[in-house]
PDB file of N, CA, C and O in Angstrom, chain B, residues numbered from 101:
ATOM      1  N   UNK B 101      37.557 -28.222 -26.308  1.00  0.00           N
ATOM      2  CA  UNK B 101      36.830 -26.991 -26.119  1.00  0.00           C
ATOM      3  C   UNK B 101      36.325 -26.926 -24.680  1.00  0.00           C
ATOM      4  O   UNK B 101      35.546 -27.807 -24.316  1.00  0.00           O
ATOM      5  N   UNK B 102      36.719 -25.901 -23.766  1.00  0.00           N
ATOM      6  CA  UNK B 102      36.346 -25.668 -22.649  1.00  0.00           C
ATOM      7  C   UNK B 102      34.836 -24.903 -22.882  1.00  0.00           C
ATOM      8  O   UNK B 102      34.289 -24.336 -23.827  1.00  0.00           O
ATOM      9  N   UNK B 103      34.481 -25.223 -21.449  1.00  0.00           N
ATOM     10  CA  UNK B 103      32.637 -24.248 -20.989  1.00  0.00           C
ATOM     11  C   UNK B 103      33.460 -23.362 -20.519  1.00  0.00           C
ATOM     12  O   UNK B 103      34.631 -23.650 -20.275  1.00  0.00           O
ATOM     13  N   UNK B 104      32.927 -22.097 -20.319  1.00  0.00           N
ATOM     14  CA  UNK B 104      32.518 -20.640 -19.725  1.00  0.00           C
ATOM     15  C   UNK B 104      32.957 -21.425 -17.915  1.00  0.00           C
ATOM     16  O   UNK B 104      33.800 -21.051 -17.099  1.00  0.00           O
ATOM     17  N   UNK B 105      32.139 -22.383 -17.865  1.00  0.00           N
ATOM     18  CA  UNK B 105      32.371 -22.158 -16.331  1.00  0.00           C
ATOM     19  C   UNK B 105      33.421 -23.327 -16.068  1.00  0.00           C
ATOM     20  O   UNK B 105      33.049 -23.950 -15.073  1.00  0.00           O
ATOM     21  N   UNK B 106      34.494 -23.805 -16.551  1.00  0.00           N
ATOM     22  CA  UNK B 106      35.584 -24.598 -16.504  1.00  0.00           C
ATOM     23  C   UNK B 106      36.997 -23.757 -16.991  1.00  0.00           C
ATOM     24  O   UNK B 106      37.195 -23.099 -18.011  1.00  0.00           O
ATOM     25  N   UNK B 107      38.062 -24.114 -15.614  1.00  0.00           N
ATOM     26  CA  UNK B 107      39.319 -23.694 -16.694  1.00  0.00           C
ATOM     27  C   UNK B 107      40.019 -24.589 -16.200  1.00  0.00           C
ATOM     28  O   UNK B 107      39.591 -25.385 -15.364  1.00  0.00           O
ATOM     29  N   UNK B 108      41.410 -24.576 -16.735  1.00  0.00           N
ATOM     30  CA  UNK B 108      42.019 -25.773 -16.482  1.00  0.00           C
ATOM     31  C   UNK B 108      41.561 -26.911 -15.394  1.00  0.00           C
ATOM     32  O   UNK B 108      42.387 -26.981 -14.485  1.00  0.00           O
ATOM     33  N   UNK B 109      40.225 -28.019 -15.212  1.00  0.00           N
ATOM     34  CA  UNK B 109      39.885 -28.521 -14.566  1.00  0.00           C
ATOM     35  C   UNK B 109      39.299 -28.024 -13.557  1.00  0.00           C
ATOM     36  O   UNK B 109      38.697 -28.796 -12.811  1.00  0.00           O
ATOM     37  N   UNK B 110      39.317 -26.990 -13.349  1.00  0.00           N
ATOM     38  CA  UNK B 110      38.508 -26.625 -11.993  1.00  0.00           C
ATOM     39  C   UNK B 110      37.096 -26.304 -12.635  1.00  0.00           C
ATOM     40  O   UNK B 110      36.796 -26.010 -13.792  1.00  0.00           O
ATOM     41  N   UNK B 111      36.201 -26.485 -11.296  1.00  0.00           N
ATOM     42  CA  UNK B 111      34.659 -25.941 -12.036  1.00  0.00           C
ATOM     43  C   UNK B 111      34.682 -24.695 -11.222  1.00  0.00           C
ATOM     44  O   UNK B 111      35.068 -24.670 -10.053  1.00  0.00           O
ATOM     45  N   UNK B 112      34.280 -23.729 -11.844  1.00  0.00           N
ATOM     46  CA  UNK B 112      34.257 -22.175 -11.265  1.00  0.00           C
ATOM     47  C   UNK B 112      32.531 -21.978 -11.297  1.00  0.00           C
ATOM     48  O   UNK B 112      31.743 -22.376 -12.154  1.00  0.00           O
ATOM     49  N   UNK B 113      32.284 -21.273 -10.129  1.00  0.00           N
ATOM     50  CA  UNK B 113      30.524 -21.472  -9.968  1.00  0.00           C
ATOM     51  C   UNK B 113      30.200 -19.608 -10.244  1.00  0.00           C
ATOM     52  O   UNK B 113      30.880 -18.809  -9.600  1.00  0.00           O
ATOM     53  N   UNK B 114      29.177 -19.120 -11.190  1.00  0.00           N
ATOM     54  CA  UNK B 114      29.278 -18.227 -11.264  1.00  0.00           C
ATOM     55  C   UNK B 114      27.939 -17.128  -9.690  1.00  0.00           C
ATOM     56  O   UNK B 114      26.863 -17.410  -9.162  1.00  0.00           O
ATOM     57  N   UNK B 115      28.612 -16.309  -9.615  1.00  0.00           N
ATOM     58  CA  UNK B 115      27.654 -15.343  -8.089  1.00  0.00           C
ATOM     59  C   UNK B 115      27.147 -14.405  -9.137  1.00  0.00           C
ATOM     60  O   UNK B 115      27.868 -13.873  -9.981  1.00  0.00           O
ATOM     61  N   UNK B 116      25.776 -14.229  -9.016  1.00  0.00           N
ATOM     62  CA  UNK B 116      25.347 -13.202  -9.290  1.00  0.00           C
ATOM     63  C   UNK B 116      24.731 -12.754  -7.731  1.00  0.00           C
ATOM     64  O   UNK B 116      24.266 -13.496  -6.866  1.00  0.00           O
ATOM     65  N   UNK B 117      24.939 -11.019  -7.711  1.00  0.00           N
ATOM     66  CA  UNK B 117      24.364 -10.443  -6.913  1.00  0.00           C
ATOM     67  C   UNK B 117      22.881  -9.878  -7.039  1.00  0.00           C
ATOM     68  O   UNK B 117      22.433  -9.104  -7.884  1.00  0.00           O
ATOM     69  N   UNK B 118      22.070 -10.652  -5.657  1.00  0.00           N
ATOM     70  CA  UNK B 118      20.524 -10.077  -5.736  1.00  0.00           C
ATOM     71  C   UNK B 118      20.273  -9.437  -4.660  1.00  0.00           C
ATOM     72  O   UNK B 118      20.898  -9.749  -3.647  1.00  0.00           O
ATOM     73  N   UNK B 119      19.200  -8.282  -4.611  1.00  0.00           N
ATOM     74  CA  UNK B 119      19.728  -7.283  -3.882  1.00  0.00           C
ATOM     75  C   UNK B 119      18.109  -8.130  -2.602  1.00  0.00           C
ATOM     76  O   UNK B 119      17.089  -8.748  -2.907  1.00  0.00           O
ATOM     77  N   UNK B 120      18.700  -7.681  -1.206  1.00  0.00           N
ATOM     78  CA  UNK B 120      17.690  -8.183  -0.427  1.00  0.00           C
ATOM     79  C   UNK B 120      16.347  -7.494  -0.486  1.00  0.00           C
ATOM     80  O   UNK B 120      16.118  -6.290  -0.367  1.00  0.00           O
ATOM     81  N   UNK B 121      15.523  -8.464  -0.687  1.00  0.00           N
ATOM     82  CA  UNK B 121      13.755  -8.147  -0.486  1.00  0.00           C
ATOM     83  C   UNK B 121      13.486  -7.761   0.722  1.00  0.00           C
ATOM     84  O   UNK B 121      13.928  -8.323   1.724  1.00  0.00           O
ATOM     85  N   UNK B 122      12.601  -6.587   0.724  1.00  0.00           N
ATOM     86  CA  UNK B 122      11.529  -6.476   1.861  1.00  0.00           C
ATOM     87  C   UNK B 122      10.719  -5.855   1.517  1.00  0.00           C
ATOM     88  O   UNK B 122      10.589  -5.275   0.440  1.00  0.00           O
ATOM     89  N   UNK B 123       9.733  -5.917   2.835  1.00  0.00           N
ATOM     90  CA  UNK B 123       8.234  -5.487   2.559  1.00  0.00           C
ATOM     91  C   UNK B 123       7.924  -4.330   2.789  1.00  0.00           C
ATOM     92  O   UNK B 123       7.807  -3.904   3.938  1.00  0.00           O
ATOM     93  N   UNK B 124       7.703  -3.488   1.537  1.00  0.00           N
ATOM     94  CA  UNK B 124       6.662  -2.412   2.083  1.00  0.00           C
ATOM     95  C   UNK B 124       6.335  -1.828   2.463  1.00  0.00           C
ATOM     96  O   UNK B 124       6.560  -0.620   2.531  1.00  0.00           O
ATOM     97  N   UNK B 125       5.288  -2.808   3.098  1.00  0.00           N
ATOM     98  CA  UNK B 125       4.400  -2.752   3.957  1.00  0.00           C
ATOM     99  C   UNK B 125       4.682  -2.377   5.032  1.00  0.00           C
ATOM    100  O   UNK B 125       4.266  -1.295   5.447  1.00  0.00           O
ATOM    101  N   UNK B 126       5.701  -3.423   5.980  1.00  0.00           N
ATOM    102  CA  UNK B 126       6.678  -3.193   6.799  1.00  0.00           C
ATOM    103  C   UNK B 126       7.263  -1.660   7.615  1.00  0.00           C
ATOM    104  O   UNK B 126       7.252  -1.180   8.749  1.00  0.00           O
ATOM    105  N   UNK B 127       7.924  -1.161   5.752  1.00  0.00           N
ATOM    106  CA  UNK B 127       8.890   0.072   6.229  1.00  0.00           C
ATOM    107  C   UNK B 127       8.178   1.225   5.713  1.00  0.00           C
ATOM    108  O   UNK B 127       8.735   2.322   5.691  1.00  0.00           O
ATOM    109  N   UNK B 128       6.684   1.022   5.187  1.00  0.00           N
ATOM    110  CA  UNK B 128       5.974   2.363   5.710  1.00  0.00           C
ATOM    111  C   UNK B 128       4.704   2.006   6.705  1.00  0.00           C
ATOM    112  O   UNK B 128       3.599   2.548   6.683  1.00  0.00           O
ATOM    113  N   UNK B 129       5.138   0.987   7.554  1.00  0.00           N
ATOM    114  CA  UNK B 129       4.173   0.504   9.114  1.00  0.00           C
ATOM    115  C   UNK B 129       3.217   1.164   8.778  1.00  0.00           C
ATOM    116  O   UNK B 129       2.959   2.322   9.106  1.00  0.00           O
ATOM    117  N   UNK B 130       2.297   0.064   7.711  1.00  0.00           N
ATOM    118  CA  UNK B 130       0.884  -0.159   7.494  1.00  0.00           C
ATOM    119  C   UNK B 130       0.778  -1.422   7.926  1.00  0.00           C
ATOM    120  O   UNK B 130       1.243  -2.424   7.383  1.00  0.00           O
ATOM    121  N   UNK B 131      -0.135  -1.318   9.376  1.00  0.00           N
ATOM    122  CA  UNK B 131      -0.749  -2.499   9.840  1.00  0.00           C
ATOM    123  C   UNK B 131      -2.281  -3.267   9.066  1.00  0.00           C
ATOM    124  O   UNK B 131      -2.637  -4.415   9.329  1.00  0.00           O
ATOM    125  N   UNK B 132      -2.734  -2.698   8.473  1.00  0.00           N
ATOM    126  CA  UNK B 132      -3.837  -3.101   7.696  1.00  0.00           C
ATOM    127  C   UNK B 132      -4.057  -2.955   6.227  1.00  0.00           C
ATOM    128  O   UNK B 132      -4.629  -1.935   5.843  1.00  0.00           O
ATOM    129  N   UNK B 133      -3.787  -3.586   5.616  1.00  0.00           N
ATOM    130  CA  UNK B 133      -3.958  -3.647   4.074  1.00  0.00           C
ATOM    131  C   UNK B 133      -5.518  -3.517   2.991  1.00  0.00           C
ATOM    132  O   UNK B 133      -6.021  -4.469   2.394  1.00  0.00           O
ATOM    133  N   UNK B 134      -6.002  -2.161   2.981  1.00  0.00           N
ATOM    134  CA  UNK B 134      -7.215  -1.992   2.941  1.00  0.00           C
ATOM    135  C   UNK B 134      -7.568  -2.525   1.338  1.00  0.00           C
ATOM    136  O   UNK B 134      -6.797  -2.458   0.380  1.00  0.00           O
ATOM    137  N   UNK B 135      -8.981  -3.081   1.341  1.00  0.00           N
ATOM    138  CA  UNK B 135      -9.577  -3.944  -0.314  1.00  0.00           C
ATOM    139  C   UNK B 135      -9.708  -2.724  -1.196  1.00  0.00           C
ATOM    140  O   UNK B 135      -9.349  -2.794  -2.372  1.00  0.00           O
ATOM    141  N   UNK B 136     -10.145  -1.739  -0.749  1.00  0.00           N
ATOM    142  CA  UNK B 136     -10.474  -0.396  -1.117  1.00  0.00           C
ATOM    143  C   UNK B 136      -9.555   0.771  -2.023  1.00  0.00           C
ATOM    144  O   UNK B 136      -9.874   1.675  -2.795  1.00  0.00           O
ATOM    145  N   UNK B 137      -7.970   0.133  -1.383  1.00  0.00           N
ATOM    146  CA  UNK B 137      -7.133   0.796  -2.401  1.00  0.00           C
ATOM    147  C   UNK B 137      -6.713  -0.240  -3.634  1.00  0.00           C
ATOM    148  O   UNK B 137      -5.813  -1.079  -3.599  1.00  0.00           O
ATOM    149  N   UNK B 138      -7.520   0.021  -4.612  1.00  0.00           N
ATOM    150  CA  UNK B 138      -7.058  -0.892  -6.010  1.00  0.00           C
ATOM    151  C   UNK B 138      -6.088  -1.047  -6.466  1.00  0.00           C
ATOM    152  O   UNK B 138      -5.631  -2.108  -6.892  1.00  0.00           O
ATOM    153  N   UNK B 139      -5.248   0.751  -6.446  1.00  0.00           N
ATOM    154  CA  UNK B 139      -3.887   0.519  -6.991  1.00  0.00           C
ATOM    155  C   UNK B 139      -3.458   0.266  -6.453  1.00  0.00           C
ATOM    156  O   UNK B 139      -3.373  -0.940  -6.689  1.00  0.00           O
ATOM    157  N   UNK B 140      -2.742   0.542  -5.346  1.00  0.00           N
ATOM    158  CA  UNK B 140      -1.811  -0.405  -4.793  1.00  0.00           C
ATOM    159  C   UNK B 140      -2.176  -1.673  -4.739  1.00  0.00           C
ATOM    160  O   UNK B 140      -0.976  -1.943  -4.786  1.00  0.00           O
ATOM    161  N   UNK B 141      -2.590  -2.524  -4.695  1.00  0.00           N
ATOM    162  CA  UNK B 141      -3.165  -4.168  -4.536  1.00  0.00           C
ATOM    163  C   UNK B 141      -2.693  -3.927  -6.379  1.00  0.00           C
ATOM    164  O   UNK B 141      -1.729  -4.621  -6.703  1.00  0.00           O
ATOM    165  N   UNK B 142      -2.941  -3.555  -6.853  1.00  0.00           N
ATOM    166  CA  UNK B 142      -2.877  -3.736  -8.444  1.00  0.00           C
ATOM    167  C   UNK B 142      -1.747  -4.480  -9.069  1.00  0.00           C
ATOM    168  O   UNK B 142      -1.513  -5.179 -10.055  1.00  0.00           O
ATOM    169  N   UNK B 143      -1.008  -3.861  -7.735  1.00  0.00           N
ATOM    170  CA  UNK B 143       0.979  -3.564  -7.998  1.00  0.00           C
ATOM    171  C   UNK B 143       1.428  -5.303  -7.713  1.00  0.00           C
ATOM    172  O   UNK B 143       2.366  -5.962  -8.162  1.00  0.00           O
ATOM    173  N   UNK B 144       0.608  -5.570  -7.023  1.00  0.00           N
ATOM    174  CA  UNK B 144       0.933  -7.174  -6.393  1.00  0.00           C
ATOM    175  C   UNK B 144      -0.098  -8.161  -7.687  1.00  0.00           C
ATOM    176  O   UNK B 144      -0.707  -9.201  -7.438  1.00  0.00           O
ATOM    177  N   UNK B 145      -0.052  -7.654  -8.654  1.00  0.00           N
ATOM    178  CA  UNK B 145      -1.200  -8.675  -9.637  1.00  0.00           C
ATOM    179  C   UNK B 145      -0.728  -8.768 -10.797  1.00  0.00           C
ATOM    180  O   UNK B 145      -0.491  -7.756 -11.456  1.00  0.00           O
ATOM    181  N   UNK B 146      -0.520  -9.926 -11.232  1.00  0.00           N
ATOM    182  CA  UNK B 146       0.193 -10.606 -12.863  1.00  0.00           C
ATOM    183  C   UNK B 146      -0.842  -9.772 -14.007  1.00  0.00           C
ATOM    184  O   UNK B 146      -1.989  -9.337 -13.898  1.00  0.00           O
ATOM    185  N   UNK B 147       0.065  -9.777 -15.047  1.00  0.00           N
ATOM    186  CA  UNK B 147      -0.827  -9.895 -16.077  1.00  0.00           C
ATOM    187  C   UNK B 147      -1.741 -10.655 -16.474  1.00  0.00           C
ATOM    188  O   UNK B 147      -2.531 -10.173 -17.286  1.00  0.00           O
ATOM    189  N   UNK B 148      -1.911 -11.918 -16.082  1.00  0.00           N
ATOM    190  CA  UNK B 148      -2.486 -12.794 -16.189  1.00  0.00           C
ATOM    191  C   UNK B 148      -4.084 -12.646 -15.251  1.00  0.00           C
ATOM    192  O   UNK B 148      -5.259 -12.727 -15.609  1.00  0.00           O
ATOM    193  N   UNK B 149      -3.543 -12.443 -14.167  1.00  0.00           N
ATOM    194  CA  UNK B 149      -4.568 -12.321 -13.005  1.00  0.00           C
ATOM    195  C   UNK B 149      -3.981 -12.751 -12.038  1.00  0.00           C
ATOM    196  O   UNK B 149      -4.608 -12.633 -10.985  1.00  0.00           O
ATOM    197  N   UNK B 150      -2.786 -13.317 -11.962  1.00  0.00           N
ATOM    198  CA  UNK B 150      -2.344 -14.244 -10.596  1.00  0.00           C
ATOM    199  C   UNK B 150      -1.754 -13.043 -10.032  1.00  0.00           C
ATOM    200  O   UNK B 150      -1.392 -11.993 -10.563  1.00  0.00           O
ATOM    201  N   UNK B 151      -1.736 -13.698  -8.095  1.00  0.00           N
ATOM    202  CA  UNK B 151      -1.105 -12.521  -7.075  1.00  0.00           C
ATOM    203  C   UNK B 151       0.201 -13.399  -6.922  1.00  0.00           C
ATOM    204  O   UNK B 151       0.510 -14.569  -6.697  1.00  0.00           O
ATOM    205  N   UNK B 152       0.980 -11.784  -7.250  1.00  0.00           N
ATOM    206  CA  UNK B 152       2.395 -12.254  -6.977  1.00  0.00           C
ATOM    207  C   UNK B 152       2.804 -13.033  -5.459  1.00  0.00           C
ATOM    208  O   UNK B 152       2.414 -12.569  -4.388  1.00  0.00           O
ATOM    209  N   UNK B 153       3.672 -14.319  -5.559  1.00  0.00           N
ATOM    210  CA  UNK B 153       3.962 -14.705  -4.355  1.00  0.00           C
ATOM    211  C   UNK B 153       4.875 -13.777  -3.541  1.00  0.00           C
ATOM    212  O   UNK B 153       5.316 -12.751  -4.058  1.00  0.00           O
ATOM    213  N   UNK B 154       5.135 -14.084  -2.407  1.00  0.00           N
ATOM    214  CA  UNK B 154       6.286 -13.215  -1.416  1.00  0.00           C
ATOM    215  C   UNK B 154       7.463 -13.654  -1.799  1.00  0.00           C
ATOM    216  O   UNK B 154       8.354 -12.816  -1.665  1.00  0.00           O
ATOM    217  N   UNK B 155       7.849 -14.871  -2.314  1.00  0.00           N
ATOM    218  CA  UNK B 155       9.074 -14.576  -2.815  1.00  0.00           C
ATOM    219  C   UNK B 155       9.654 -13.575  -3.826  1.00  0.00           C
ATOM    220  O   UNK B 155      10.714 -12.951  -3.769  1.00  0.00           O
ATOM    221  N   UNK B 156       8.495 -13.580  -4.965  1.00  0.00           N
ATOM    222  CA  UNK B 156       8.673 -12.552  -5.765  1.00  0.00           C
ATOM    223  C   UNK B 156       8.420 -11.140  -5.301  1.00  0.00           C
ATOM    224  O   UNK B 156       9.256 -10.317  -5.673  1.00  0.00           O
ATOM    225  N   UNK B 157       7.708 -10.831  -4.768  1.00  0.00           N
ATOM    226  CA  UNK B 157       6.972  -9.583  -4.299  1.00  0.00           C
ATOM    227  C   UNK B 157       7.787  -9.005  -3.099  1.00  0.00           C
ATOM    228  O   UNK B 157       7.682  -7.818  -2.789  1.00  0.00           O
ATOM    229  N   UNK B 158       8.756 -10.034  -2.309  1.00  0.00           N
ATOM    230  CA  UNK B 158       9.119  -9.399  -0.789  1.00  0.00           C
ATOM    231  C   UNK B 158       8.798  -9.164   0.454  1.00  0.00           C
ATOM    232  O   UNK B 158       9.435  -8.931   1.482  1.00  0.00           O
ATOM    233  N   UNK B 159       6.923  -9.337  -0.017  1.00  0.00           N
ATOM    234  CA  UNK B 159       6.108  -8.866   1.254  1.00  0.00           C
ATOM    235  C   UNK B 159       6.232 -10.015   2.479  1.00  0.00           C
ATOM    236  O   UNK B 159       5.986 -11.173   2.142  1.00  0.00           O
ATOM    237  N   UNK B 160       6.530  -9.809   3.618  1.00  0.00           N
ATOM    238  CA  UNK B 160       6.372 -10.652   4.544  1.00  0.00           C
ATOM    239  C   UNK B 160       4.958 -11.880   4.454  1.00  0.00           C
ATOM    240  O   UNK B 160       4.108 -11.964   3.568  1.00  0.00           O
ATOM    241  N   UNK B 161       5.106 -12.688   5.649  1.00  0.00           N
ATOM    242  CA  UNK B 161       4.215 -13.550   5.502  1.00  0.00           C
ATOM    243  C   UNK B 161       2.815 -13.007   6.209  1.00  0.00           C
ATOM    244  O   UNK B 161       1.784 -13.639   5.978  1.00  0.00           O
ATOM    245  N   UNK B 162       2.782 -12.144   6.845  1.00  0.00           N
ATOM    246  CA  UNK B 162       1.818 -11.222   7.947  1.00  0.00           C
ATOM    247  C   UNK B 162       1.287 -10.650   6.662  1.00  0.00           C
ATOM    248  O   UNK B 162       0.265 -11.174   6.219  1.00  0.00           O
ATOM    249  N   UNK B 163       1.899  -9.522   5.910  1.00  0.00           N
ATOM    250  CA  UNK B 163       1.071  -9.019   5.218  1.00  0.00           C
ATOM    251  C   UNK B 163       0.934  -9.462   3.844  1.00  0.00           C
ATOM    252  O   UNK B 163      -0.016  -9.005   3.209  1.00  0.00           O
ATOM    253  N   UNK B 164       1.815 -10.369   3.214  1.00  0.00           N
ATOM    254  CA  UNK B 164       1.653 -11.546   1.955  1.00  0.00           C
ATOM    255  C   UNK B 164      -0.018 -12.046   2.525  1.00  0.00           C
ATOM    256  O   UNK B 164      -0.847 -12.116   1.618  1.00  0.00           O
ATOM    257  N   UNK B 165      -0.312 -12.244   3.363  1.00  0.00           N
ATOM    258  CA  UNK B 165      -1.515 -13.075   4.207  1.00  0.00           C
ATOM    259  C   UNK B 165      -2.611 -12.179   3.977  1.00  0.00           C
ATOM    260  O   UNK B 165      -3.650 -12.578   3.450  1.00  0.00           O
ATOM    261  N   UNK B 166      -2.400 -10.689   4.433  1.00  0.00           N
ATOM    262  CA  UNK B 166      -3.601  -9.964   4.222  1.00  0.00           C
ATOM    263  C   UNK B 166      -3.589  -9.284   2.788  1.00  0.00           C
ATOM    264  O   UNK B 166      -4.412  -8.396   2.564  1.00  0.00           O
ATOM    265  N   UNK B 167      -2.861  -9.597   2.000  1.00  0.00           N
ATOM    266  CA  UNK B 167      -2.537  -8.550   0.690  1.00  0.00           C
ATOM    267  C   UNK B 167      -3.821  -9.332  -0.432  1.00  0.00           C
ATOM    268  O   UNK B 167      -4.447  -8.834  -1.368  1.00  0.00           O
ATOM    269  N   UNK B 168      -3.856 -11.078   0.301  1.00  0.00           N
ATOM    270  CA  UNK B 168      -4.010 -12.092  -0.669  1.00  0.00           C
ATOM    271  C   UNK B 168      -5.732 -11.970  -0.656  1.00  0.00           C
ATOM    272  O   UNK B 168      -6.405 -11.867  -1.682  1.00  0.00           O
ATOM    273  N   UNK B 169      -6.255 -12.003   0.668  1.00  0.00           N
ATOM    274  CA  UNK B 169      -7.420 -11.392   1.012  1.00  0.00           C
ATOM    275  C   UNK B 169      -7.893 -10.051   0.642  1.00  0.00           C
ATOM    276  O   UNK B 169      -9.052 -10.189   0.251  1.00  0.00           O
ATOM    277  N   UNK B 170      -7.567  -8.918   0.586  1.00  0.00           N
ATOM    278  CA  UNK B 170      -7.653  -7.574   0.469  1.00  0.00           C
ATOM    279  C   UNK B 170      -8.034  -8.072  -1.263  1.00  0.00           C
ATOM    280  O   UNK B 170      -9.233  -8.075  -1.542  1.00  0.00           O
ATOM    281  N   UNK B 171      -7.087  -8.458  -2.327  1.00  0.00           N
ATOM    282  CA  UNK B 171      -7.310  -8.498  -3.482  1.00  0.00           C
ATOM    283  C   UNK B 171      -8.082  -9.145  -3.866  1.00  0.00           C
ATOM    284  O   UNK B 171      -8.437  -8.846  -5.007  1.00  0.00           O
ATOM    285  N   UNK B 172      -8.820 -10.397  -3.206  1.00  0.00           N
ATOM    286  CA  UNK B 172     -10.061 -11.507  -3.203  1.00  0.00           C
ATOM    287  C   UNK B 172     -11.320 -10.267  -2.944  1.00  0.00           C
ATOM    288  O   UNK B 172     -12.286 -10.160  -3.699  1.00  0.00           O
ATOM    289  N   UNK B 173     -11.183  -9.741  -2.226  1.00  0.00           N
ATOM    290  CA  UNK B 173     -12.272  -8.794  -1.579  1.00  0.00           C
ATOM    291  C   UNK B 173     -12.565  -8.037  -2.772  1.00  0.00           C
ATOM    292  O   UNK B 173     -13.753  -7.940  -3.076  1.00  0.00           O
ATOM    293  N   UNK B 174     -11.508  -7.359  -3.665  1.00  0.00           N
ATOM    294  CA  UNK B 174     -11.859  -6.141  -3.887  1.00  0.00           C
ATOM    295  C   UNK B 174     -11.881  -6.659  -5.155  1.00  0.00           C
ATOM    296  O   UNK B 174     -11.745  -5.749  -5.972  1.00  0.00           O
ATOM    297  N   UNK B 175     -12.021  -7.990  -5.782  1.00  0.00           N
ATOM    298  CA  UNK B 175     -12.351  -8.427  -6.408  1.00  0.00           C
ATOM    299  C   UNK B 175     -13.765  -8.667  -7.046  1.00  0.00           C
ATOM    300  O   UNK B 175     -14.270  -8.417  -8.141  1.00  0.00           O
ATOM    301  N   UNK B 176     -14.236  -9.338  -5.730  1.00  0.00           N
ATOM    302  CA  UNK B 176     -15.499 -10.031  -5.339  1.00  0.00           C
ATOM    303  C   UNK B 176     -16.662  -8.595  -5.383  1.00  0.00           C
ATOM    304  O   UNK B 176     -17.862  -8.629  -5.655  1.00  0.00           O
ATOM    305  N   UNK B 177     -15.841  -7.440  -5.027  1.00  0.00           N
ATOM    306  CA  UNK B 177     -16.646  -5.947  -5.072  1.00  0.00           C
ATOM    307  C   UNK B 177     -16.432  -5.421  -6.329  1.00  0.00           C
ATOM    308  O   UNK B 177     -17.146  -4.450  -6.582  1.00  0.00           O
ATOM    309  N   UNK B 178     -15.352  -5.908  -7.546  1.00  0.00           N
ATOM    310  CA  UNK B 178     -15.784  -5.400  -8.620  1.00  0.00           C
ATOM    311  C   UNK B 178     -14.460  -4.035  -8.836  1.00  0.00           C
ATOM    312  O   UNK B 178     -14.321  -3.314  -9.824  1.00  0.00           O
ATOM    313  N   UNK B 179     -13.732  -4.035  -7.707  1.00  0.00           N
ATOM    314  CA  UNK B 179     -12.703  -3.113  -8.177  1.00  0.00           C
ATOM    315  C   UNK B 179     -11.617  -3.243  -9.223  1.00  0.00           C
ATOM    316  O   UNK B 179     -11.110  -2.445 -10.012  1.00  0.00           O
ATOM    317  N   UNK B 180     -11.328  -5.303  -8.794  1.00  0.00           N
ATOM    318  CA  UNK B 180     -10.171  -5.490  -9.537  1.00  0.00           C
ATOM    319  C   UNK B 180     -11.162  -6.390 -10.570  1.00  0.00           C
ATOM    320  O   UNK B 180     -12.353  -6.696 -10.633  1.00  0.00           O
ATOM    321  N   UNK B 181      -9.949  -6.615 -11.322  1.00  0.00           N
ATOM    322  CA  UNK B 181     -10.834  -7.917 -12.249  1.00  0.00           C
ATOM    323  C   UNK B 181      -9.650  -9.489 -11.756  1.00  0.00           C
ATOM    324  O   UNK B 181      -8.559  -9.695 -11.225  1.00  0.00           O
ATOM    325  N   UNK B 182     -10.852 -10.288 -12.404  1.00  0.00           N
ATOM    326  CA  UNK B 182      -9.972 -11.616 -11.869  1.00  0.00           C
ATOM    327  C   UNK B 182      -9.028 -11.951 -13.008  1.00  0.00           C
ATOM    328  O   UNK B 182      -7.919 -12.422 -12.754  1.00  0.00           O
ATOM    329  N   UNK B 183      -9.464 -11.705 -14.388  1.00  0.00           N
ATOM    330  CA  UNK B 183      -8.485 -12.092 -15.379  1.00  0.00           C
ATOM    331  C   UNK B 183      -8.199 -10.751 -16.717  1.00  0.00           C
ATOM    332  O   UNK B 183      -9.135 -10.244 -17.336  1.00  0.00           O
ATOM    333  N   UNK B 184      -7.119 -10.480 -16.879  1.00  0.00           N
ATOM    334  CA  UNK B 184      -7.273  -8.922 -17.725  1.00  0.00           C
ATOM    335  C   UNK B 184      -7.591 -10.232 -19.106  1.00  0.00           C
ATOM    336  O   UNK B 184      -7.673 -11.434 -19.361  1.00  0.00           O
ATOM    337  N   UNK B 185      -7.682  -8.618 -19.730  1.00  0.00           N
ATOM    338  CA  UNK B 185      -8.226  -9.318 -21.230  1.00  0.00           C
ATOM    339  C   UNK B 185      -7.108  -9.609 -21.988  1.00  0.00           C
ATOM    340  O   UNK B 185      -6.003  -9.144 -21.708  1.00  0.00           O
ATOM    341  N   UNK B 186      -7.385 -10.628 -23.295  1.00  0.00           N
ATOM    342  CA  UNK B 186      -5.730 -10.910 -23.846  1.00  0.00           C
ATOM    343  C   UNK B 186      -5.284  -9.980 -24.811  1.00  0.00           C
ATOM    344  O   UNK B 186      -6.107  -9.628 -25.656  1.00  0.00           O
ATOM    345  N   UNK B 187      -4.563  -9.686 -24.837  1.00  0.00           N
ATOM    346  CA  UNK B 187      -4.391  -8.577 -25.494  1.00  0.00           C
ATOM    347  C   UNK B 187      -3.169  -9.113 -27.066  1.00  0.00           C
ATOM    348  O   UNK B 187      -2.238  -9.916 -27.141  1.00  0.00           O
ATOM    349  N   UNK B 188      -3.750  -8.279 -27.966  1.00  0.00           N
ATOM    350  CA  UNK B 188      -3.022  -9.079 -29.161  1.00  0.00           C
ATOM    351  C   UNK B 188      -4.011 -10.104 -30.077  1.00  0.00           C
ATOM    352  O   UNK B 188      -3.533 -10.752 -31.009  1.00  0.00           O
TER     353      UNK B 188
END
């Protein structure tokens, strides 16, 4: 019985296509990432409470840097919450 990724002896490696990340932030040149807008910062936040990393998210390391701060802030002021409730 052959695998999916074997045929006659050869190992065949499968490509999936992922489409390239970018930021944002970037390509609508917002230099400052304000604490003040909730929703958007919202968009970068787990269900859980965790902030999405830049690998997942796309955002550069410039504004991955201020996104991480901005959501601490607007935290600490009561806009966001640190952990949603569990739901279920």
């Amino acid at each position: 019985m052959r695998n999916n990724y074997q045929s006659e002896g050869k190992s065949q490696k499968r490509y999936y296509f992922t489409r390239k990340k970018y930021c944002l932030f970037c390509k609508e040149k917002i230099k400052f990432i304000d604490y003040k807008d909730f929703r958007t910062l919202g968009n970068y936040i787990l269900e859980t409470g965790k902030i999405l990393p830049a690998r997942v998210s796309g955002t550069c390391g410039y504004h991955q840097k201020q996104l991480t701060k901005a959501i601490k802030r607007a935290r600490h002021m009561g806009l966001l919450k640190f952990v949603e409730p569990r739901r279920g």
